[in-house]
C-alpha positions as CSV (number, residue, x, y, z in Angstrom):
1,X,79.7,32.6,55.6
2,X,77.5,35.5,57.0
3,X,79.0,36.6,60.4
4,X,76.6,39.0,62.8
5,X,78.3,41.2,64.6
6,X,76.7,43.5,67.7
7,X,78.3,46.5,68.7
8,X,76.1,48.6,71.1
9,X,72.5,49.0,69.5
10,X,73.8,48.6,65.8
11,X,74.5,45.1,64.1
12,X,77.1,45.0,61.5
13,X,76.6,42.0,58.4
14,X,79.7,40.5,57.5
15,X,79.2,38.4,54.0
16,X,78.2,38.3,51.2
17,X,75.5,40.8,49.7
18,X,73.7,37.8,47.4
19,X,73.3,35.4,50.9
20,X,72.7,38.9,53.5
21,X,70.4,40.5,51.6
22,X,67.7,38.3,51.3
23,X,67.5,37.7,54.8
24,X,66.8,41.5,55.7
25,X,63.4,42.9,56.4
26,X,62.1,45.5,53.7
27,X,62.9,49.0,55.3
28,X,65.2,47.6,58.0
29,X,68.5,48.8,57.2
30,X,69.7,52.5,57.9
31,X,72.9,52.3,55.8
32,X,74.9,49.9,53.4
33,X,78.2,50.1,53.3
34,X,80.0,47.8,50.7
35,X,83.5,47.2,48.9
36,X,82.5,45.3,45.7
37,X,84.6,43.5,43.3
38,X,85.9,46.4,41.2
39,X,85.4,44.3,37.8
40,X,89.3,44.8,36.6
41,X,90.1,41.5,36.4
42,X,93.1,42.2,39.0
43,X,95.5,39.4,38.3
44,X,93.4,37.2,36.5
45,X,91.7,37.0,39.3
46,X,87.6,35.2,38.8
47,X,86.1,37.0,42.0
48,X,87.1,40.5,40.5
49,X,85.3,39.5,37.0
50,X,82.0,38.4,38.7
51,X,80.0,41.5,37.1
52,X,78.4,42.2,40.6
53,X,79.2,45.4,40.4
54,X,76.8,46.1,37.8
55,X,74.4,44.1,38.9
56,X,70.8,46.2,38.8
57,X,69.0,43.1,40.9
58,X,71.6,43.8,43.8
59,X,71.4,47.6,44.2
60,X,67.2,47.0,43.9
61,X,67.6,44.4,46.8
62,X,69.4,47.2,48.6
63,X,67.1,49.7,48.0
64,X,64.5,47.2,49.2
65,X,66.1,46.9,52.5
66,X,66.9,50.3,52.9
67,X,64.9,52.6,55.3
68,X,63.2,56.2,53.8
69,X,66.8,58.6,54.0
70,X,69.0,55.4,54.3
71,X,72.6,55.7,53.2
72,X,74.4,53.2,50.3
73,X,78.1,53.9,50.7
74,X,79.8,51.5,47.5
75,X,83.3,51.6,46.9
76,X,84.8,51.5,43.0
77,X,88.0,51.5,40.9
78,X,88.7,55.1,39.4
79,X,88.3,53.1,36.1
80,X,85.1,51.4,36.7
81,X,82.9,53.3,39.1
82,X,81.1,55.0,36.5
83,X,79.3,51.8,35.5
84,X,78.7,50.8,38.9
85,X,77.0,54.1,39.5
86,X,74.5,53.8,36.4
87,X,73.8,50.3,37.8
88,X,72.7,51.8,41.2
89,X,70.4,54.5,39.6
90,X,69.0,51.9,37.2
91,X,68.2,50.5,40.2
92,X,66.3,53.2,41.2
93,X,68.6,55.3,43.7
């Protein structure tokens, strides 16, 4: 469930990446902050196994959205973030 939130001239996307994304103009977004499953498997746990992370198709949809000098701020494990980051720049970041 996507939730919109407006806080003085900026909106803030609350949801999933896969159903926000899609729903964004091209060039429309000035920054992307995220927190995304950190592919450890933490306690078994399917949604941190989901492979999202290194997903080149999402980082190209938000390249897509982002405007020229936008900002992608992506969080990562210490043990992981490496692959997450060669996802982004094969995305073309």
């Amino acid at each position: 469930m996507t939730q919109q939130i407006t806080v003085g001239n900026a909106i803030v996307y609350a949801g999933n990446n896969l159903d926000v994304l899609p729903t964004l103009a091209d060039n429309s977004v000035d920054s992307i902050v995220c927190d995304p499953p950190y592919e450890l498997g933490f306690m078994g746990k399917s949604w941190d196994n989901s492979g999202i992370a290194y997903s080149v198709e999402l980082w190209q949809e938000c390249l897509r959205v982002l405007k020229p000098g936008g900002h992608l701020l992506a969080f990562s494990g210490s043990r992981t973030y490496h692959r997450m980051v060669v996802a982004i720049e094969d995305a073309g970041f």
